[in-house]
C-alpha positions in Angstrom: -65.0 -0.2 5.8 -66.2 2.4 8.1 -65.9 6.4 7.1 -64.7 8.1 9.9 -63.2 11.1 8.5 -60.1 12.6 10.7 -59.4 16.5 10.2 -57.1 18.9 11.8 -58.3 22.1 12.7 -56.3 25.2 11.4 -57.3 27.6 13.9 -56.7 28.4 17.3 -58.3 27.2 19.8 -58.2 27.5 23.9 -56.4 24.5 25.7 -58.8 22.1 26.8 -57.6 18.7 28.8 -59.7 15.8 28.2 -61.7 17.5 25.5 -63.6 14.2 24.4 -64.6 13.7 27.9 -66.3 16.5 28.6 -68.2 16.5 25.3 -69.1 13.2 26.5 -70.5 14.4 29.5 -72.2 17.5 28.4 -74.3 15.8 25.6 -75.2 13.2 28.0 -76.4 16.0 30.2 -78.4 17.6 27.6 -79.9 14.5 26.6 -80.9 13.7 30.5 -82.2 17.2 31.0 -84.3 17.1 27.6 -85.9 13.5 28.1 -86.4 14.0 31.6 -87.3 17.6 32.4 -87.6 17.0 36.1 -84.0 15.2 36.4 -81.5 16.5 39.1 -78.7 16.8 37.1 -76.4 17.2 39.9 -75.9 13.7 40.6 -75.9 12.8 37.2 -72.8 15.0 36.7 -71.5 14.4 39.2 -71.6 10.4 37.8 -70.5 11.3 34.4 -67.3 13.0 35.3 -66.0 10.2 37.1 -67.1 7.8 34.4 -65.2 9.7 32.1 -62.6 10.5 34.7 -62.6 13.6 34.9 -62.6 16.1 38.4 -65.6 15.6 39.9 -65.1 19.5 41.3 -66.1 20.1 37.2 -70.0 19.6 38.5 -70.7 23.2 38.9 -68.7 24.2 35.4 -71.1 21.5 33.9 -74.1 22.0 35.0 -73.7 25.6 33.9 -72.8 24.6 30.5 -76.1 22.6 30.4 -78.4 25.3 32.0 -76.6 28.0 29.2 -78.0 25.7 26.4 -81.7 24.9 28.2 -82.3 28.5 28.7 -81.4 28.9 24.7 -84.0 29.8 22.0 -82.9 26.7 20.2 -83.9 24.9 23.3 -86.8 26.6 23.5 -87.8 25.9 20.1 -87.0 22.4 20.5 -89.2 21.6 23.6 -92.1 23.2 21.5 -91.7 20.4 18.6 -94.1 18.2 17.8 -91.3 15.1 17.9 -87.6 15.6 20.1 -85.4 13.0 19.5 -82.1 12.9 21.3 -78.6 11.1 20.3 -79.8 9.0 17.7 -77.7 6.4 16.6 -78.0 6.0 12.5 -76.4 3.7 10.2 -76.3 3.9 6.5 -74.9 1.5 3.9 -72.9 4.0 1.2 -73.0 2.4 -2.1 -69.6 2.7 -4.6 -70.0 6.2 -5.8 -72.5 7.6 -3.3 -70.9 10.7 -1.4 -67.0 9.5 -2.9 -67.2 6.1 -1.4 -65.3 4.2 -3.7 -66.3 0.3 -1.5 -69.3 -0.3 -0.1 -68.8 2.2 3.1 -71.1 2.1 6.3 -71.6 5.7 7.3 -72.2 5.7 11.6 -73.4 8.9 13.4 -75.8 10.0 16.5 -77.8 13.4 15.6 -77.8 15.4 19.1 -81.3 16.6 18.6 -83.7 16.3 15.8 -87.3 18.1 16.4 -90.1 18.6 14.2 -91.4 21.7 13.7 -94.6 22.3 11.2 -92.2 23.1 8.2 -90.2 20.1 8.7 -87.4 19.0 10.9 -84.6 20.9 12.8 -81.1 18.5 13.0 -79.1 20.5 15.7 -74.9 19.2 16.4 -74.0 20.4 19.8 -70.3 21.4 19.9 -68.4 21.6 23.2 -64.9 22.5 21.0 -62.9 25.5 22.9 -63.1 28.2 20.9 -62.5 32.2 20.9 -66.0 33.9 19.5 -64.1 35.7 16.4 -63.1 31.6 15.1 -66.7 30.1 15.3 -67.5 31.2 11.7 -64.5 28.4 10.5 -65.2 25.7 13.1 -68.7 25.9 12.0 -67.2 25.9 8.2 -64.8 22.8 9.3 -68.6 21.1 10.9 -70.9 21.9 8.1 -70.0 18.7 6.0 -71.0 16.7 8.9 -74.3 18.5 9.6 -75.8 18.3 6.0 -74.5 14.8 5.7 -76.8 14.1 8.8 -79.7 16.5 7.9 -79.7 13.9 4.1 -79.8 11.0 5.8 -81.9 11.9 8.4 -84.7 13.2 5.0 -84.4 9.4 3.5 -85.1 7.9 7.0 -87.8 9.2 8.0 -89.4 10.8 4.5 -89.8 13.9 5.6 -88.0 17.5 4.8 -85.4 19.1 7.2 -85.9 22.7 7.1 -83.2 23.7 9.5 -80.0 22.4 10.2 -77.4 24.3 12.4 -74.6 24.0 15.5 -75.0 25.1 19.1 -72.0 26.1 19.9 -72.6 25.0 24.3 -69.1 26.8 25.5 -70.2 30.7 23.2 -73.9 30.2 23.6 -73.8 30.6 19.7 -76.3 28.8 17.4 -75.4 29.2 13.9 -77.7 27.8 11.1 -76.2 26.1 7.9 
C-alpha cells in the first residue's frame, strides 16, 4: 500500500499547461545549479524541456526561475551549511496506527533541500504551483502537512533536530517558514 495522498486545491490559481513538467524541470535545475556551482545551465535546460516535452523556447523563462531562487536568502543560507543535500529520495515503513495508517503503509518522498545549520537542520519544499501573491498563505496551509511529515522523518533518519522547515515559493520569490 503506498500513501499518496490526492487533494484538490480550493483556490485560484493562474493557468499553467504542463504544470508537472515544468516543476520537473525547475527542481532538476536547482539541484544541478546547487551540486554543481559552475554548471551551464543553459544546456541543461534546454535538455530538460524536451525530456519533459515541453518548448524548448521555455530556456530563458527557466533559467530565470532558477537564478530568482539562487540569488534568494534561503539560497544563500543554504550554500553556507555545513551539509546540502539535494532531492533525497526517503522511504518509511508506516506501522498500523502511525500517522492514520490503518495497513502497514510505505510513506515515499524526495526533500528538495535539506542543510544543516548549527541549530539543526533546515528541510526546504520548492513549489513551482501558479499562484497570485494574495493566495500563497493557503497553498502553503494546503503544503504544510507534507513539509512536517518530511521535517519528522527526516529527525528519525538522521538523529538529529530540524529547526526550520518552510516552502520557497520559485514563481513569487516567497519563502514562508512553517
Amino acid at each position: 500500500v503506498f500513501l499518496t495522498p490526492i487533494t484538490y486545491l480550493a483556490y485560484p490559481v493562474t493557468s499553467v499547461e504542463h504544470g508537472t513538467e515544468w516543476g520537473t524541470v525547475i527542481h532538476f535545475l536547482l539541484q544541478q545549479a546547487m551540486v554543481a556551482q559552475e554548471s551551464d545551465l543553459q544546456p541543461l535546460a534546454f535538455t530538460a524541456l524536451e525530456e519533459q516535452g515541453l518548448s524548448t523556447s521555455l530556456v530563458e523563462a527557466a533559467l530565470a526561475s532558477v537564478r530568482s531562487v539562487m540569488n534568494s536568502a534561503i539560497w544563500r543560507r543554504a550554500r553556507a551549511g555545513s551539509r546540502i543535500l539535494v532531492e533525497v529520495p526517503f522511504t518509511r515503513l508506516l506501522e498500523p496506527g502511525a500517522e492514520g495508517a490503518t495497513l502497514p503503509t510505505i510513506l515515499r518522498g524526495v526533500i528538495d533541500l535539506a542543510f544543516a545549520e548549527p541549530e539543526g537542520w533546515v528541510i526546504v519544499d520548492y513549489k513551482t504551483d501558479a499562484v497570485t501573491p494574495e493566495h500563497l498563505e493557503k497553498l502553503a496551509e494546503h503544503y504544510r502537512p507534507q513539509v512536517v511529515t518530511y521535517a519528522r522523518h527526516w529527525e528519525q533518519i538522521v538523529g538529529q533536530p530540524v529547526k526550520e522547515r518552510g516552502l520557497y515559493f520559485v514563481r513569487t520569490g516567497v519563502y514562508q517558514t512553517l
